[in-house]
C-alpha positions as CSV (number, residue, x, y, z in Angstrom):
1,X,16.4,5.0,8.1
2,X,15.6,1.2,9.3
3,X,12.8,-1.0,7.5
4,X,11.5,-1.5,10.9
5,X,10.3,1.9,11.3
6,X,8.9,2.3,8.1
7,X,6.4,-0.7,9.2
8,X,5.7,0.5,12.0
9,X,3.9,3.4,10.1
10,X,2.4,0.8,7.8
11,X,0.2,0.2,11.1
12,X,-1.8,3.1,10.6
13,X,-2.9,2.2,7.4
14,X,-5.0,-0.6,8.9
15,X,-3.1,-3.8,8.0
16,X,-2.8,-6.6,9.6
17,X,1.3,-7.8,9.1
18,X,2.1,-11.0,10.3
19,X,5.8,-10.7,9.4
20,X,9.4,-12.1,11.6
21,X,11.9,-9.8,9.9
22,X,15.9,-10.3,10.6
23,X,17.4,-6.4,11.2
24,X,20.6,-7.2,9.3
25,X,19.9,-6.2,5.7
26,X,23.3,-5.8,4.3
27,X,23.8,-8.4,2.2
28,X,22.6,-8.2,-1.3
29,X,19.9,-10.6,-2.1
30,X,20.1,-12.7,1.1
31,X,16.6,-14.1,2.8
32,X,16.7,-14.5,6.3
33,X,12.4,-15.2,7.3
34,X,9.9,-16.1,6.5
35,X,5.9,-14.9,6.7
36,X,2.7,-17.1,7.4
37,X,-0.1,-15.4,7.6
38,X,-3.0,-17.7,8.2
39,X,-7.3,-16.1,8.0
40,X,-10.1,-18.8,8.0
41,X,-9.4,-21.5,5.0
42,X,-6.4,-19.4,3.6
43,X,-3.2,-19.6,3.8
44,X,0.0,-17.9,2.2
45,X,3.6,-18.1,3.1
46,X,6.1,-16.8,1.7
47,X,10.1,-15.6,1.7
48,X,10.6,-12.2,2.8
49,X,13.3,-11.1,1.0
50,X,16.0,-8.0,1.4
51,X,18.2,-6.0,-1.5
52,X,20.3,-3.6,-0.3
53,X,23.1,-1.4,-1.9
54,X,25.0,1.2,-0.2
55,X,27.2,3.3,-1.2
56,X,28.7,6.6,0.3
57,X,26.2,9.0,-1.3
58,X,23.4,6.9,-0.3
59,X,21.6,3.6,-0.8
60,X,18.7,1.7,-2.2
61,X,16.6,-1.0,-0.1
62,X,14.0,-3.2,-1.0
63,X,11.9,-5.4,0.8
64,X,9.3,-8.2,-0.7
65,X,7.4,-11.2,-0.1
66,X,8.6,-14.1,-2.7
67,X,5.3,-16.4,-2.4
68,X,6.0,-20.3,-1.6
69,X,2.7,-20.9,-1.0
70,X,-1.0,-20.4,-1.5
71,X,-4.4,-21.4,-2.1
72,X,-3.7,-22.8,-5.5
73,X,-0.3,-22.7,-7.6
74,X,-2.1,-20.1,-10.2
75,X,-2.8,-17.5,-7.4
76,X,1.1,-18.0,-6.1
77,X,2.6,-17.1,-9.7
78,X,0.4,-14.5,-10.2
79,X,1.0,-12.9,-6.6
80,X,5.0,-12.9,-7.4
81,X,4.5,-11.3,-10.4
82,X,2.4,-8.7,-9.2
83,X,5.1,-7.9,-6.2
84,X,7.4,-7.2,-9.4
85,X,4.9,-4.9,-11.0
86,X,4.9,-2.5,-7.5
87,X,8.7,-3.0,-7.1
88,X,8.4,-1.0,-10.8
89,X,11.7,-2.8,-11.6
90,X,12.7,-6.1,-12.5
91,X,14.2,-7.5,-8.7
92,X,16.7,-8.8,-11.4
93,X,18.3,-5.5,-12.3
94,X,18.7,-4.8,-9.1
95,X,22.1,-4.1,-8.7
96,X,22.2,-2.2,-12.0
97,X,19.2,0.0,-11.4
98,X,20.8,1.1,-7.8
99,X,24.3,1.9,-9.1
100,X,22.4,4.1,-11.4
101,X,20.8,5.5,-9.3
102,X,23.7,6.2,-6.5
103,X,25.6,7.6,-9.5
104,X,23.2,10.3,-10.6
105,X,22.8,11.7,-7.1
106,X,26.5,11.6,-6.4
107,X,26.5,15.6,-6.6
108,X,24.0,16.1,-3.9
109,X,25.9,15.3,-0.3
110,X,23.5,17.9,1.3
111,X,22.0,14.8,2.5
112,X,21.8,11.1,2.2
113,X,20.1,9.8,-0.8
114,X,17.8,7.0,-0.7
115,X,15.3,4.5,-2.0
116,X,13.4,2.1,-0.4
117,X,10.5,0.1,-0.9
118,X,8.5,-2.1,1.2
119,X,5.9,-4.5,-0.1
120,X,3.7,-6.5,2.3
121,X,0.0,-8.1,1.8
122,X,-2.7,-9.2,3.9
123,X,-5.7,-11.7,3.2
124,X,-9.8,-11.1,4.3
125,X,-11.9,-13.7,3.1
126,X,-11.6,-14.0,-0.7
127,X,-9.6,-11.3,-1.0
128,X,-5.6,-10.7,-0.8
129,X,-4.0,-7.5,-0.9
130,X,-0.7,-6.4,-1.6
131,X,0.6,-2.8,-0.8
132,X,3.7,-1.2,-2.5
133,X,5.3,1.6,-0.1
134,X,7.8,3.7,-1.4
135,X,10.0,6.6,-0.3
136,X,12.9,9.1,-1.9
137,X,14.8,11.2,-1.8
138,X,17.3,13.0,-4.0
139,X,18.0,16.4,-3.2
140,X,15.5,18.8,-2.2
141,X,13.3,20.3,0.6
142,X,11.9,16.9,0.8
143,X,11.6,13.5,0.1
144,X,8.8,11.8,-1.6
145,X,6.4,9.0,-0.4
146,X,3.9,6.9,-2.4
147,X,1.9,4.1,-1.9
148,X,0.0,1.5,-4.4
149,X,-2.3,-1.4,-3.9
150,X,-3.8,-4.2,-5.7
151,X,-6.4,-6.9,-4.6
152,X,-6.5,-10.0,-6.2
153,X,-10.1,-12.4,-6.0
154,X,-8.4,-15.6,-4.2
155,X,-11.0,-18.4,-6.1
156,X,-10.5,-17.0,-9.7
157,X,-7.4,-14.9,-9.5
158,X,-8.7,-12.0,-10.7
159,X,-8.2,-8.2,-10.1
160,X,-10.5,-6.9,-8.0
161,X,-12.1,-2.9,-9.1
162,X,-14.1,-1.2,-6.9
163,X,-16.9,-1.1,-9.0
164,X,-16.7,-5.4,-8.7
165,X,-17.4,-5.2,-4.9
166,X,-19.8,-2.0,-5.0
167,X,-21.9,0.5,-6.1
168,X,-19.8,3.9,-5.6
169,X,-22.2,6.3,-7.4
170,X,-24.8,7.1,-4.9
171,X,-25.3,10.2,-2.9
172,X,-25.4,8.5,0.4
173,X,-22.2,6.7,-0.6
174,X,-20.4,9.6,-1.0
175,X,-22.3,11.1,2.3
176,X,-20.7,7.9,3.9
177,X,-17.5,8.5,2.6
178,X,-17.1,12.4,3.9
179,X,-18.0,10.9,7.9
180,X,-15.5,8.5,7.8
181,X,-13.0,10.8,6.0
182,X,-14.0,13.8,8.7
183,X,-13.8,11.0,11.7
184,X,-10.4,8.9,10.5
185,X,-8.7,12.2,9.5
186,X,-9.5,14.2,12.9
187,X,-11.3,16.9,11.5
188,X,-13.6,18.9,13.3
189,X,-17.2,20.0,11.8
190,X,-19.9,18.1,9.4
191,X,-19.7,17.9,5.5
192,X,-17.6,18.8,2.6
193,X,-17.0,22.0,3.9
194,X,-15.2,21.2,6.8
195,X,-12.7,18.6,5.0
196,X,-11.8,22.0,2.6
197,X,-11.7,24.0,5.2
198,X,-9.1,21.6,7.2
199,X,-6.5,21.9,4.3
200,X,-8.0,19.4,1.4
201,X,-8.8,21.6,-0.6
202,X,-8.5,19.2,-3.5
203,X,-11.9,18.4,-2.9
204,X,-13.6,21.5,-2.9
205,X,-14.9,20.8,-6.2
206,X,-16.7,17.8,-4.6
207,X,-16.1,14.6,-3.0
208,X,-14.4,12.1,-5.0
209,X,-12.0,8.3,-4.3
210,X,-8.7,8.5,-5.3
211,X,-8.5,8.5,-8.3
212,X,-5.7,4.9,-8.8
213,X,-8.6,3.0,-7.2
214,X,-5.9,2.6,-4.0
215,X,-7.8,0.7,-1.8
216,X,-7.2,-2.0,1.0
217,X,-9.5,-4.5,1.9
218,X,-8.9,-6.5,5.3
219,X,-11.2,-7.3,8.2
220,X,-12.0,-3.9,9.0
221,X,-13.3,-3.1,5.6
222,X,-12.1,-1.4,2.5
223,X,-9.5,1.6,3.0
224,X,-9.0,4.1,0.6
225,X,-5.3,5.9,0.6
226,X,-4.7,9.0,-1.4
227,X,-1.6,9.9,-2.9
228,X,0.7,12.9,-2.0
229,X,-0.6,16.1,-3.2
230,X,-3.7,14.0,-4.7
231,X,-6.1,16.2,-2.5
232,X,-3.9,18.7,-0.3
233,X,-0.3,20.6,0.0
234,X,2.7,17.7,0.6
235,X,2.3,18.9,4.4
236,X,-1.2,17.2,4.9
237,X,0.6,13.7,4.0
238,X,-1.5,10.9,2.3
239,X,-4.8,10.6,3.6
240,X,-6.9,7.9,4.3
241,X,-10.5,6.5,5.4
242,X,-12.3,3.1,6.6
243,X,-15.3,2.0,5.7
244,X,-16.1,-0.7,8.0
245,X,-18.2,-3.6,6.4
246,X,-20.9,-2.3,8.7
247,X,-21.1,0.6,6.1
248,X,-20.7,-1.1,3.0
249,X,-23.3,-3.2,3.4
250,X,-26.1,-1.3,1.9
251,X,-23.9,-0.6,-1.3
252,X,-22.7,-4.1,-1.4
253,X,-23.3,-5.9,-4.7
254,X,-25.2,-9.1,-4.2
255,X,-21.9,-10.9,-6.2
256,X,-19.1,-9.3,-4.8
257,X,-15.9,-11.5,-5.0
258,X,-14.6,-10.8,-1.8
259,X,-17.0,-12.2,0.9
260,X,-17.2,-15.8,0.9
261,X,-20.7,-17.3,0.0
């Protein structure tokens, strides 16, 4: 399974990836591109950078942006250490956490095993994003996929909450919320109902965010991903909605950190 597929999937989650990537990944900790990815006053560059093991049970691959460059020297430090916190694993112990790894699955030659993460990031504004995506598998009926995000406010370097940017609460927020979910997820009907009815039945209870606060903000406005299983059976994937900033707008807060004043 080739990195370059796995980003071509990242597409549909509404990113925009400015990223020259080399297909030869088999050398351990070897960096081959770069990434510039350049919207209004900001600008971030950074090292894409590959680690790969392979063995014959399997391997482990993982792909990440090491900043060289942004806004302010604060933001780029912080960035690079938040990249580590996705990974979930120091990119030091590399080589030790995917021997580990290799040897516990060593039994199972059903299949290949694998692990491999992708991290990328996008900027809107006064707002970066970086999103983790993950996928494994170890034996099984199937693999499993996961996905986390965090948004950082460019000018002070802060995390960015949802409740920072808006006011989730309201009922015709959540109204909002079901239309988009109904028209990005290609599900025919109106209302709650129809989103249980399609398979979510996670939601059936009423409509609610995923719950991780795993949302995307870029020009289009603020995505929200759910995890596997989060709101429906592993067969109905990991759903997702766009609120453009059309939407927002009436549930805006006046000082939100992301749009530049």
């Amino acid at each position: 399974m080739k990195t370059n597929s796995i980003l071509i999937l990242f597409t549909t989650i509404l990113f925009s990836i400015s990223c020259k990537k080399n297909s030869d990944v088999s050398g351990s900790n070897s960096i081959d591109s770069t990434q510039t990815h350049v919207e209004k006053v900001m600008t971030f560059e950074s090292t894409i950078k590959h680690l790969n093991k392979k063995e014959k049970t399997g391997y482990v691959q993982m792909d990440y942006p090491e900043f060289t460059s942004a806004p302010n020297n604060v933001l780029k430090d912080t960035l690079n250490e938040a990249v580590k916190e996705l990974l979930g694993i120091k990119t030091t112990t590399f080589e030790k956490f995917a021997k580990e790894f290799l040897k516990d699955n060593e039994d199972n030659l059903a299949m290949e095993n694998y692990i491999i993460d992708t991290v990328f990031y996008s900027n809107y504004e006064n707002a970066v994003t970086l999103c983790s995506f993950n996928e494994l598998y170890a034996g099984g009926a199937h693999g499993m996929h996961g996905q986390s995000f965090i948004s950082f406010d460019i000018k002070n370097v802060k995390r960015i909450n949802l409740n920072s940017i808006l006011n989730p609460n309201s009922k015709d927020f959540k109204n909002t919320c079901i239309d988009a979910f109904i028209k990005d997820n290609g599900i025919e009907g109106k209302g709650l109902s129809a989103i249980v009815a399609a398979g979510f039945d996670g939601l059936e209870k009423g409509f609610k965010l995923p719950e991780s606060e795993s949302f995307a903000i870029s020009k289009d406005g603020i995505t929200f991903n759910y995890a596997s299983y989060e709101i429906g059976a592993y067969a109905m994937g990991m759903p997702s909605f766009t609120l453009t900033w059309d939407q927002l707008k009436p549930f805006l807060k006046k000082d939100n950190p992301v749009l530049i004043k």
